[in-house]
N, C-alpha and C positions, 0 to 999 in steps of 0.2 A: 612622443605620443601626440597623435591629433589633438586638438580641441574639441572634448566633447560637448560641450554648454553650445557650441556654435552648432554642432552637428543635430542636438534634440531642438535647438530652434528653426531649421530646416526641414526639419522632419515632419512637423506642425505645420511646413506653408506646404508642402510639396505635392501631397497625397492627390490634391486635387487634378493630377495631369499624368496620372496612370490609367492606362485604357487595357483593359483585358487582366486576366489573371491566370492561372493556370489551366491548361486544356485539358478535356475529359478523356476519360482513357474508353476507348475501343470496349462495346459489350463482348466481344469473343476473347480480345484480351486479357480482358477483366477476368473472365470465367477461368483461362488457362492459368492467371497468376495466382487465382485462390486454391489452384492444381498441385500448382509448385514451388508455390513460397515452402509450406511446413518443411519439405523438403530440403531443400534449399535452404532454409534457416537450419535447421538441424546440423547438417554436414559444417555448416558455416563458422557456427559455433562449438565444435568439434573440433574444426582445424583451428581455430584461436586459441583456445584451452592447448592443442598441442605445440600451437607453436610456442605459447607462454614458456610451458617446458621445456621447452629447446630452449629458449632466450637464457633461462635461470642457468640451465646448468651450462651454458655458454660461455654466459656472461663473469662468471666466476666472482671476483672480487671489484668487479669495472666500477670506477667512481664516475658521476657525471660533474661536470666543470658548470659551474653557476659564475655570471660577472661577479666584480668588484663590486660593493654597494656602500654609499657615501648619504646618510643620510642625518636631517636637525631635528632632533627630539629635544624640545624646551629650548634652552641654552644649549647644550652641547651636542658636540659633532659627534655623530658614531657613524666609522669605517668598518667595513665586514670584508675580509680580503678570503684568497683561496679559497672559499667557498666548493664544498663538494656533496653532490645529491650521493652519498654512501653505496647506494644500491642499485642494479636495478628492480623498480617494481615489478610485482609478480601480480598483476590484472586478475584478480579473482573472478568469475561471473556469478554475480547476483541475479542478474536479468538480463537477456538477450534477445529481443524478437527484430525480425527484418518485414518489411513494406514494403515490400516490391511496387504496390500500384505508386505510393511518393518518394519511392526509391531511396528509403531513410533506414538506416540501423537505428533503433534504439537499445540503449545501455545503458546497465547500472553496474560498473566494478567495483571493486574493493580492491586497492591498492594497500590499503592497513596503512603500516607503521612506517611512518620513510624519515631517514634520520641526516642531518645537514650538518657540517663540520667543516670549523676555519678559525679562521683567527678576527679577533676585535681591537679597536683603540680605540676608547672614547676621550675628546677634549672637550676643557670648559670656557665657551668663548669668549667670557668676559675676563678670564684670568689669563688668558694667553699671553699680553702684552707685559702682564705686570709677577705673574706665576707660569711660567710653559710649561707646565705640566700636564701628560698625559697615562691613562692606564692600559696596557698592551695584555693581552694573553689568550687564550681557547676560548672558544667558544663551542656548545652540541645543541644542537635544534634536535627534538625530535613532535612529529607532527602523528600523532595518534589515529585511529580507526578512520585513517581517509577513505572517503568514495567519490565515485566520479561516474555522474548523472547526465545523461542528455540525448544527445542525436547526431549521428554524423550521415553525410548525403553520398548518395552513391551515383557514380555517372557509367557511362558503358565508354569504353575506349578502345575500336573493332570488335576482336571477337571476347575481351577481359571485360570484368568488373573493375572500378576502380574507386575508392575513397577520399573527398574533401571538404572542406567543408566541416570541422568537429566546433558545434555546439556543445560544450561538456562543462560544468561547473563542479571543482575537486571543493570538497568541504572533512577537513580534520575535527573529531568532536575536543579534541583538547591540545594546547601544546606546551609543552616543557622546555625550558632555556637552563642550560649550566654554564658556566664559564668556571675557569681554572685561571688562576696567575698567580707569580712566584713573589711573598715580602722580602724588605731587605735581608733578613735574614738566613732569605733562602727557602723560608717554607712554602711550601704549595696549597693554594684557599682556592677552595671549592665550593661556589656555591650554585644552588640549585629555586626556581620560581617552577610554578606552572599557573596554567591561563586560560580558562573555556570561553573568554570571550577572544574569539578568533582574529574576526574581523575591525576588532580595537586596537588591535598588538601591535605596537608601531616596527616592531622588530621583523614580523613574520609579513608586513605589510611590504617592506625595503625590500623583498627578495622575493616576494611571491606572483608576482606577472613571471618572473626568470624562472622560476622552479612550475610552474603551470605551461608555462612554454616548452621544458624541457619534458613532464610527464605528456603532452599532447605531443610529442614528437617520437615517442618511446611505443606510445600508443599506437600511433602512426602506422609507425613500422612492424609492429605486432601484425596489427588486424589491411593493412595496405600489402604484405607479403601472401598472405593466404586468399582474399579474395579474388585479390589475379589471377588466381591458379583457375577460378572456377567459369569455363567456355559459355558463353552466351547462347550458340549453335547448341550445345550438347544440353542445356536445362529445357529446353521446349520442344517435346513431341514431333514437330511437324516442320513442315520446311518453311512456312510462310511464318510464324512465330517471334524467330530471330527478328528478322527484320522490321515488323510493326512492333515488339521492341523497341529496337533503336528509335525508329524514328517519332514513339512515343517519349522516350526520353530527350532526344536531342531538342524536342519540344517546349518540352520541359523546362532544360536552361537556355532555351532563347526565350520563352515567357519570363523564368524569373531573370537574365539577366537585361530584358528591357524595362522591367518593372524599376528595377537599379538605376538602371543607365537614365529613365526618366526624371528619375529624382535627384540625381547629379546635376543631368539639365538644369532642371530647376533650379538646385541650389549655386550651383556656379551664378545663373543670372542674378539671382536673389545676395549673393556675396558680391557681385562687382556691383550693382544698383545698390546697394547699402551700406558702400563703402569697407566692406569687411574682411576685405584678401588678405590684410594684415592686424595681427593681431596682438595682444601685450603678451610678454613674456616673463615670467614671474624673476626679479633678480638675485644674481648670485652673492651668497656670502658664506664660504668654505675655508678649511685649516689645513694648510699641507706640509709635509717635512721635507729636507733636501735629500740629496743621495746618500746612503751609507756610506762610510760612517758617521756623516753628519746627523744631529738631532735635533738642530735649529728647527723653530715651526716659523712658517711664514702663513700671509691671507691673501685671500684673492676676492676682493670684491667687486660690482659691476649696479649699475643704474638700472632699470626696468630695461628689457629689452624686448622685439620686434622678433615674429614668429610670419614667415610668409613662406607660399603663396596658395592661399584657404582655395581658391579660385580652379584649384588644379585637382581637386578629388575626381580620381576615376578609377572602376572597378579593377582588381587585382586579377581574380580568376574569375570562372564560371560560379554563378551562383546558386545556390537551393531552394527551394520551394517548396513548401505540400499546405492542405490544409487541415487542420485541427479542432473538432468541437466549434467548426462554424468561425474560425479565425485562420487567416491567412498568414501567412510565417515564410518572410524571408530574412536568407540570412547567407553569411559569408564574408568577403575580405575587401575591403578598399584602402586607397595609399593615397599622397599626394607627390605627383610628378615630380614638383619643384618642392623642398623643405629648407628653408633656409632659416637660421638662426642668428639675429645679429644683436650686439652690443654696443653702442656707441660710445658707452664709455666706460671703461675698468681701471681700476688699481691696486697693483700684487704690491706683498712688501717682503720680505725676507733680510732680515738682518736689518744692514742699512745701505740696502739695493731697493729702490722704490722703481716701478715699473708702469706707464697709464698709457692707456689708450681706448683704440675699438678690437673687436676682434667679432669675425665673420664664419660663420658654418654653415658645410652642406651637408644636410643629412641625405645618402644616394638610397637607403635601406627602410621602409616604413612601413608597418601596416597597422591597421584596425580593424577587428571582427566589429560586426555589424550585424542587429536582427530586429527587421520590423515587425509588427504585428498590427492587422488588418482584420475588422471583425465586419464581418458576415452579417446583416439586422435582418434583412428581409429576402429571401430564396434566395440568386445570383444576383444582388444588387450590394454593391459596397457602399458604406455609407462615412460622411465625414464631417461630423458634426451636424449630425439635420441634413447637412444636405447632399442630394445624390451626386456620390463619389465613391469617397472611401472616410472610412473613419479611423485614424490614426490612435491606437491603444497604447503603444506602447515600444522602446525601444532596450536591447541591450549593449555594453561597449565592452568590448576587454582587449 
């Protein structure tokens, strides 16, 4: 994961060395997309509703694969292995409208009831060395009346439509946890919590970027199969149409992705001037067991460690843009080139094998959504803090 604290403190110096913002769309334009959106949205949302259908009954009993998850609640360790999303979701549509002029779907689904299944072991880290004991068995998540609100951007790729860019925040109004394990005796205990506060759960917390990641890729492929299908050429009337189209869009994400690529600028300088390419990295202290049939638990712990190189943000894709109620809204994905994670000093133990040293990673695979919000004060003038720019409102990360 990026460093977000370093990325909202950027964001704060940066606003000041963005020039321009999004381009006006074409009066004749304009007229012919207020022609053919209703259209256009309708058919649109017809094909996703069908293809939902297709997916479900396709899909049949498909499990989605969630990682491993190794996380510290209090003193003890809780591991969640095998992890499986049960289903696939069935995208209900609550609300559907398309904006052609910002090239934005908005959506409200109902995903409902999506249910998570695996297995647990929680250890207690202060007894390990003098009690090894640990508790193994089932575990069932299930996440109640989810929906999933937001926006996703639309780009034109020749003569297709095509979808990037999902702003979407999935919100469950309740979750349920059971777990199941076997006493000596043999009997099987079942017990059962539930918990409306969602976003406290440290349980539903360890595994919910991975399960958000998974529903936005599901999504994906729903609503990024059927858009393509719809010709750029065949939605507009006339022959000149098409084309001022395109190159109103292609506009589009070259404004918003200078807008981006500005504020990189900047903060790259503003990270090597402030000394901040490298950063702390919070240290390791974890419980692990050897190979089957071994049940020895061994530790592995490590000093503060070093997170670099912050200096190297740069955008991933094309990015989105439109504006809003007099606020400016970009958003989309950024990585860092170089990710490196390092240790200088660690020590496993396992029985009475004691093991120390550094140990070094590269992370090759990274990314971070990203969305700023730029408010509008006085007609096209941005403003930033008092003074003529931009005024920097607000960010989100996930």
């Amino acid at each position: 994961m990026l460093p977000k604290i370093v990325l909202m403190q950027l964001c704060l110096l940066c606003f000041h060395s963005i020039s321009g913002y999004s381009p006006d769309i074409p009066k004749d334009l304009l007229e012919v997309l207020e022609q053919i959106t209703p259209n256009f949205e309708e058919n649109l949302r017809r094909a996703f509703i069908n293809e939902g259908l297709h997916i479900q009954i396709m899909s049949g009993g498909t499990k989605h694969p969630l990682d491993d998850v190794l996380a510290t609640i209090d003193n003890n360790i809780l591991e969640l292995r095998n992890l499986k999303l049960t289903r696939t979701p069935d995208f209900k549509v609550n609300n559907f409208t398309v904006d052609l002029t910002m090239l934005t779907i908005n959506v409200t689904l109902a995903p409902g009831q999506l249910q998570i299944e695996g297995e647990y072991e929680v250890t207690n880290k202060s007894l390990q060395k003098i009690l090894p004991i640990s508790q193994v068995g089932k575990i069932n998540i299930v996440l109640e009346n989810v929906t999933c609100v937001g926006r996703v951007g639309i780009y034109i790729k020749e003569d297709s439509f095509v979808v990037e860019n999902y702003d979407v925040t999935y919100r469950p109004s309740e979750v349920s946890i059971r777990v199941s394990y076997f006493k000596e005796d043999g009997i099987e205990v079942d017990n059962e919590i539930a918990d409306s506060d969602i976003e406290g759960n440290q349980i539903v917390k360890s595994f919910w970027n991975q399960l958000t990641y998974v529903l936005t890729n599901l999504l994906h492929r729903q609503l990024g199969a059927v858009i393509v299908e719809f010709s750029v050429n065949e939605l507009f009337p006339d022959e000149e149409g098409p084309q001022k189209m395109r190159d109103f869009a292609r506009q589009r994400a070259l404004s918003a992705n200078r807008l981006l690529d500005s504020l990189l600028c900047t903060a790259k300088t503003y990270l090597v001037d402030k000394s901040k390419r490298i950063l702390e990295a919070v240290p390791l202290d974890v419980v692990f067991k050897g190979r089957p049939p071994a049940t020895q638990q061994g530790s592995f712990k490590t000093d503060m460690g070093q997170a670099s190189d912050m200096a190297t943000l740069t955008r991933s894709k094309e990015m989105s843009i439109l504006e809003e109620k007099e606020i400016l809204i970009i958003y989309g994905q950024i990585r860092l080139r170089e990710f490196k994670l390092n240790y200088e000093s660690y020590k496993a133990e396992y029985g009475d094998t004691v093991s120390a040293g550094s140990t070094r990673t590269t992370i090759y695979r990274n990314k971070i959504f990203v969305k700023f919000l730029i408010e509008q004060v006085n007609n096209n003038d941005w403003y930033r803090q008092g003074v003529r720019g931009r005024r920097y409102i607000g960010t989100k990360y996930s």
